[in-house]
Structure formats: structure tokens, C-alpha cells
C-alpha positions in Angstrom: 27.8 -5.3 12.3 24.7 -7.2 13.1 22.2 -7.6 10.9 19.2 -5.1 11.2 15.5 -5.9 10.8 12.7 -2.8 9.4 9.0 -4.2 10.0 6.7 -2.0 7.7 2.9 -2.2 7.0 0.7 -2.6 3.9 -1.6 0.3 3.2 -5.1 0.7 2.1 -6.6 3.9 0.6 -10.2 4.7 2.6 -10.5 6.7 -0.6 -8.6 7.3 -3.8 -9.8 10.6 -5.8 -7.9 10.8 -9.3 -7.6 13.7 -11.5 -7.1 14.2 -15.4 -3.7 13.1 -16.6 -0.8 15.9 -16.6 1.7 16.7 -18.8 4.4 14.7 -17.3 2.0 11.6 -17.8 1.1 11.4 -14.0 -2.4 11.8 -12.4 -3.6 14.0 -9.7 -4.4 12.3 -6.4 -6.4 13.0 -3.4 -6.4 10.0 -0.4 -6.5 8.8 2.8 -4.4 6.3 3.6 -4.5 3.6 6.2 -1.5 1.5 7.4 -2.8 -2.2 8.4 -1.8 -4.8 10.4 0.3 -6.9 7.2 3.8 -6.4 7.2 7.0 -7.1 5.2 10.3 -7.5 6.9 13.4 -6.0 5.4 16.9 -7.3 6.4 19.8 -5.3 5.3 23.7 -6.7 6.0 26.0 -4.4 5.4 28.7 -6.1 2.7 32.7 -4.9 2.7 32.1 -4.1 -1.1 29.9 -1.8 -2.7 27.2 -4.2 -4.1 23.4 -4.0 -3.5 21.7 -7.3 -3.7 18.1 -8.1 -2.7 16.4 -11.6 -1.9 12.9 -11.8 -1.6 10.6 -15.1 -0.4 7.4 -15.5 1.2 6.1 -18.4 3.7 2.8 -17.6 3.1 2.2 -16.9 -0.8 1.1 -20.0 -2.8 1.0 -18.4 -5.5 4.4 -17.6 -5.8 4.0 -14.5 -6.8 7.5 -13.2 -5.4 8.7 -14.8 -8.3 7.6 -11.7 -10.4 8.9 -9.3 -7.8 12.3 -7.7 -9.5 16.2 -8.6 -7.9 18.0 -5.9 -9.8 17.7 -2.3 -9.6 14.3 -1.9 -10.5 13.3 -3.3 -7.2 12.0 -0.2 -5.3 14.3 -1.1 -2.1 17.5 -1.6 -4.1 16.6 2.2 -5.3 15.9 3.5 -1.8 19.3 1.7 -0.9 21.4 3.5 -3.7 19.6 6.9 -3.0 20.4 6.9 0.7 24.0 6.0 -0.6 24.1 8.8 -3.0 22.8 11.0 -0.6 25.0 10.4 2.5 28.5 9.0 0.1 28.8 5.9 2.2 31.1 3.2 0.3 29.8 0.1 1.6 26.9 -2.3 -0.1 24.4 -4.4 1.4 22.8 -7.2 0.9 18.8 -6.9 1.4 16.8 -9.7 2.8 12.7 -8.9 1.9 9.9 -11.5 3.9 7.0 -10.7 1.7 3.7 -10.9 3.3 1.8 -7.9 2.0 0.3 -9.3 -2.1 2.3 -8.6 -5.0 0.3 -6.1 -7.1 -2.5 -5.9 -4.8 -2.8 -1.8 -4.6 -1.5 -2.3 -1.4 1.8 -0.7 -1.7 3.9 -3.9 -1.0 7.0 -2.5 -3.1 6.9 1.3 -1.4 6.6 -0.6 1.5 9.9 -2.3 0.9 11.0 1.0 -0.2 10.2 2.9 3.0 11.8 0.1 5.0 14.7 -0.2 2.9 15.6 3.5 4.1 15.1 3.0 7.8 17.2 -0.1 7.3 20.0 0.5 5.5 20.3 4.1 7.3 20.4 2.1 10.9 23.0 -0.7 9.0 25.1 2.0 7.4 25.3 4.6 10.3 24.1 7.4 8.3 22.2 8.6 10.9 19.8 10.7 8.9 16.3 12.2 10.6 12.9 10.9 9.8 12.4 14.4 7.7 15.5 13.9 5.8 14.4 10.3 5.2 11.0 11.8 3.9 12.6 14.0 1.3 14.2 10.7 0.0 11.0 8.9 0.1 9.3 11.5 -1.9 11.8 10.8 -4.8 11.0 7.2 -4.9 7.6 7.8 -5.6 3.7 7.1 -4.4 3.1 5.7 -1.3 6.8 5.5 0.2 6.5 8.5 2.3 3.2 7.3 3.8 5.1 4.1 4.8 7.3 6.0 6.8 4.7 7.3 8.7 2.1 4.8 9.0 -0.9 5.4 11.1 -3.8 7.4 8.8 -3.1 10.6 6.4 -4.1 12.5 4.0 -2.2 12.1 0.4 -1.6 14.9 -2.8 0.3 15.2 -5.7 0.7 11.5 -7.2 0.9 10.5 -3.2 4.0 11.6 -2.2 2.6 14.6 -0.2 1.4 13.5 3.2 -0.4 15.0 5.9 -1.3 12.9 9.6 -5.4 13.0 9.8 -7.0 13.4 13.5 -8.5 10.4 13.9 -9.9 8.0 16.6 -10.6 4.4 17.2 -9.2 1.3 15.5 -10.9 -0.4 12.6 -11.6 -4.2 11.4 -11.0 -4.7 8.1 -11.0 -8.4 5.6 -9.1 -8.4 2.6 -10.1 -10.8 -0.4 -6.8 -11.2 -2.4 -7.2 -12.0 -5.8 -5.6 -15.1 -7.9 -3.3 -12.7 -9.7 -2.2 -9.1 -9.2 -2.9 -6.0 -11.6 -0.7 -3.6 -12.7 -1.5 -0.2 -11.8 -0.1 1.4 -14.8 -2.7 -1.1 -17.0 -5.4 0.3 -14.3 -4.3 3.9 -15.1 -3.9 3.5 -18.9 -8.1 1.7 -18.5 -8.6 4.9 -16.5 -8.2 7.0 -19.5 -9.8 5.2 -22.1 -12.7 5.1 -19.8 -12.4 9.0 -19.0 -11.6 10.3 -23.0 -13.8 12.8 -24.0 -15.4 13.6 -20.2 -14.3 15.8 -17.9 -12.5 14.8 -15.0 -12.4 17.2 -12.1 -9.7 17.8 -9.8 -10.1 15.4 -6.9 -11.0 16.3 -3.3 -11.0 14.3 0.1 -14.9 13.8 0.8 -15.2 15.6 3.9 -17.8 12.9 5.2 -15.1 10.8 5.4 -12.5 13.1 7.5 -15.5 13.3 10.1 -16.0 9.9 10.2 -12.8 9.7 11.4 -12.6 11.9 13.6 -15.3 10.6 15.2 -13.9 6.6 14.9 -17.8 6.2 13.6 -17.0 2.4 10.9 -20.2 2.6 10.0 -19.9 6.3 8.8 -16.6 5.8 7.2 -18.2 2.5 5.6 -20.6 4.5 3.4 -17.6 7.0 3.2 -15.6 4.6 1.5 -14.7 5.4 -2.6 -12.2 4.7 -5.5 -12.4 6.8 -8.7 -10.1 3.8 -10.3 -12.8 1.3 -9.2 -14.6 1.1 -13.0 -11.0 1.1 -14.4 -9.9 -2.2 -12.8 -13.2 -3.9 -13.0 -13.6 -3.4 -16.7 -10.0 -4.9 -16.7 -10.9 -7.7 -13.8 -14.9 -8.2 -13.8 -14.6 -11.3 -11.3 -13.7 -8.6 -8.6 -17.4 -7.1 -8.7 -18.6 -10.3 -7.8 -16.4 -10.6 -4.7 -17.2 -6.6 -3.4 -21.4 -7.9 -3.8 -20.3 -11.6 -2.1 -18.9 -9.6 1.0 -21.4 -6.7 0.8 -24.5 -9.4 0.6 -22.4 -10.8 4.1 -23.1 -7.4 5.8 -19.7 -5.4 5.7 -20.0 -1.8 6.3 -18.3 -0.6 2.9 -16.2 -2.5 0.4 -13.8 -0.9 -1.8 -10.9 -2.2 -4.2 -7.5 -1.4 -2.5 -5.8 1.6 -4.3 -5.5 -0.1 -8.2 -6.6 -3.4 -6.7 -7.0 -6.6 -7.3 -7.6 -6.9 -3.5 -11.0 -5.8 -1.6 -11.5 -4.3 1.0 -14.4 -4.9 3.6 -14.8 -2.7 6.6 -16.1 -4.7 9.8 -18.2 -4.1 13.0 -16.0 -6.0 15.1 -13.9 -8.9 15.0 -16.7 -11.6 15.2 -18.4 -9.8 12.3 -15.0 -9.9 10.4 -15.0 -13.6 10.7 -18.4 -14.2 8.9 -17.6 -11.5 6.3 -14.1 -13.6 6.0 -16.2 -17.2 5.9 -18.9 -15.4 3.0 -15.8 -14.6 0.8 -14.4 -18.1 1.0 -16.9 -18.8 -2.4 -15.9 -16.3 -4.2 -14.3 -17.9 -7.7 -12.1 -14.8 -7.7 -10.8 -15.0 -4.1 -7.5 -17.0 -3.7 -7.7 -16.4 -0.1 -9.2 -13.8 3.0 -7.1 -12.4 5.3 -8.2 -10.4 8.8 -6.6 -7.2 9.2 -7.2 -4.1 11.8 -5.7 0.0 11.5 -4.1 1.8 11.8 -0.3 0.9 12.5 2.9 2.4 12.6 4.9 2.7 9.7 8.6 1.5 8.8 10.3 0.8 12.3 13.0 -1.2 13.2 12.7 -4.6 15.4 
């Protein structure tokens, strides 16, 4: 069988409430995601044994981050692979191609996206014809983000993420992403979120509904100043450089500017596309910023090509 091909986006989270730890060490989370315009590609070839193997490379990271990115099981797409496989009993392996575009550890979901992807991939390669709600249950088991990524487009997010809910919502939006030198790992961005938080009380969190209207409405400027992250003190106490990028781009006139889920990459909402270029051209000085990228939302999620 040919080989088959999954695009799949990167997402961003408009906002990112987070509530006080639970039991099972996990955090409470209320969202709105948005798929963007930055996509991974995921190859799967089915193999006449039963091994799962994954590659990854990049033609556009110079920082050779994919280096870090795991090639044994605890690669999120090797995972979805083997879950689909438990879940349907096919025999056969595959061997997983991944074309990473979307940051390494930039809190924009670049390993559920692989995830997601990995599923729609590998259940086209293997014939296991399962639906997209069947694919969904799967995704919830892999863990935050995936199910969005199936999805794409905007939605609301509970639970640690895996809960997901479309959003009505109009308009498309221009967006510039400052991606930092090196990524951050969310669980350091977490652990920082509960030194930071001992001793106070941390209240459930909520979707503000400013933000759902602004939406609705396809108002940027609205959503702009509806923009938020309750993990934004977390990963600036544990990457300060980052608040100088968010006042470079704000200083160059974005509408709202928000770290990306756990970060390291910033977020800059944009009038238009002309206003996306200056805010891209202000955030060229910024010592933290290893390079700007122009974006617009929403996309579809995982689909084949």
C-alpha cells in the first residue's frame, strides 16, 4: 500500500484558565483553543512486521531542536500508533515519517499534534476504518490537546484538555508568533505554577465570557484584550527574557499578546496582515526571539493529503 500523508495544525490557547492541583497530580483546565495555519506532516508505511518506528526532521528548525524529540515509545505518535493497534488487533507495524514545523516545546501542542495525526494516519494505512468519534475516544487517552487536533478549527477545552466542545465563532484572525531560543517544559511550568500558587487559593477556572463574545462576533480587537494565561507568571519567573518580547510586540501595537499554552512562544494578535508584518519586523530585536513567524486561524485539524 501507498504511503499516506496526515497534515495537522499547531494550536494556540486564546485563554488558558488553570485550577488547583488534584489528587491524581493533574490540574484543572478551562480553554479556548485555536488551530493555526503551522503544520506537521505525518507519513505512515505500513511494514510486513509488527514494528513501529518513527523519524522525525525539520527543514526549517535551526536550532535543531528535533534532536530532543523522542524515537521510541515515548513519542506521543508511536503511542497513538500502538493504541489504534490495540484497539482494532491489526498485526502489521509501520514506520512513521514526522516533518516537524510546529516548535519543539513551544505550548503549541507539536507532539499531540503528531499524536492526532498519527491516528488518522495509521487508521487510513492500516484499513481500520474507525469513525472520527471512535478516533476521539482514543485521543482522549493520549492526553491534552490530541482531541482538539482532531478537530481543529476553535473550541472550548475541560478536564486537563481532553474534553472538547466546537465554539460559534466568525471571522479569521492574524496572528505572529515569536519563538523562543529554547523550548520549556510544561511539567517545569506546572511544578513553578505551584510554588507560585502555595498557600493561596486557586479557584476553579472558567472561560471569560468576554472572550466567547468576541468570537462570536469575529471582533480581534475584542478578543485582543480578551486574551489570558493563568500559567503566564509561572513560565516568566522560569524564562524572564519572554516579558521583554510580549512589551517589544505590544509597544509595536498588537491587539493582545499572550504566551502560547506553557510557552516559550508569544503570541500577538494582528489587525490585518500589513499590521502583522510591522509587529513581525518590531520582534526581530528581541534578544529572546530566535525567529517570527506569520500565522492566521482557525484551520482544520488532522486530515489526510
Amino acid at each position: 500500500m501507498s504511503p499516506v500523508n496526515v497534515r495537522v495544525p499547531a494550536k494556540i490557547n486564546l485563554c488558558l484558565g488553570v485550577g488547583p492541583v488534584r489528587d491524581d497530580g493533574y490540574h484543572p483546565l478551562a480553554t479556548v483553543y485555536q488551530a493555526v495555519d503551522l503544520h506537521d506532516e505525518v507519513r505512515a508505511t505500513v511494514r510486513e512486521d509488527d514494528a513501529i518506528t518513527v523519524t522525525v526532521h525539520s527543514d526549517v528548525d535551526a536550532r535543531s531542536e528535533v534532536a530532543v524529540v523522542p524515537v521510541d515509545d515515548d513519542n506521543l505518535a508511536v503511542r497513538a500508533a500502538r493504541l489504534l493497534r490495540d484497539r482494532t488487533g491489526v498485526s502489521a507495524g509501520v514506520d512513521l515519517a514526522i516533518r516537524k514545523v510546529i516548535p519543539v516545546a513551544g505550548g503549541m501542542a507539536g507532539g499531540s499534534a503528531d499524536a492526532a495525526a498519527s491516528l488518522v494516519a495509521c487508521n487510513e494505512a492500516w484499513g481500520t476504518g474507525l469513525a472520527r468519534p471512535a478516533l476521539e475516544v482514543l485521543a482522549g487517552q493520549l492526553g491534552s490537546d490530541v482531541p482538539f487536533l482532531l478537530h481543529g478549527g476553535n473550541a472550548v477545552g475541560g478536564g486537563r484538555g481532553e474534553t472538547v466542545s466546537p465554539v460559534l465563532a466568525r471571522g479569521s484572525y492574524h496572528w505572529v508568533f515569536a519563538m523562543a531560543h529554547d523550548g520549556l517544559s510544561t511539567k517545569a511550568v506546572f511544578a513553578e505554577f505551584d510554588r507560585i500558587n502555595a498557600g493561596r487559593t486557586v479557584a476553579e477556572p472558567a472561560v471569560p465570557d468576554a472572550l466567547l463574545a468576541a468570537l462570536r462576533a469575529g471582533d480581534a480587537e475584542a478578543l485582543g484584550a480578551a486574551l489570558s494565561n493563568d500559567l503566564t507568571e509561572a513560565a516568566l519567573s522560569l524564562r524572564p527574557e519572554l516579558d521583554d518580547t510580549l512589551s517589544i510586540g505590544i509597544e509595536a501595537g498588537a491587539l493582545g499578546a499572550i504566551l502560547s499554552g506553557s510557552g516559550p512562544t508569544a503570541l500577538f494578535l494582528a489587525s490585518d496582515e500589513q499590521h502583522s508584518l510591522d509587529i513581525a519586523f518590531a520582534l526581530t530585536s528581541a534578544a529572546g526571539c530566535a525567529d517570527v513567524v506569520q500565522s492566521r486561524g482557525p484551520v482544520p485539524g488532522a486530515r489526510l493529503v
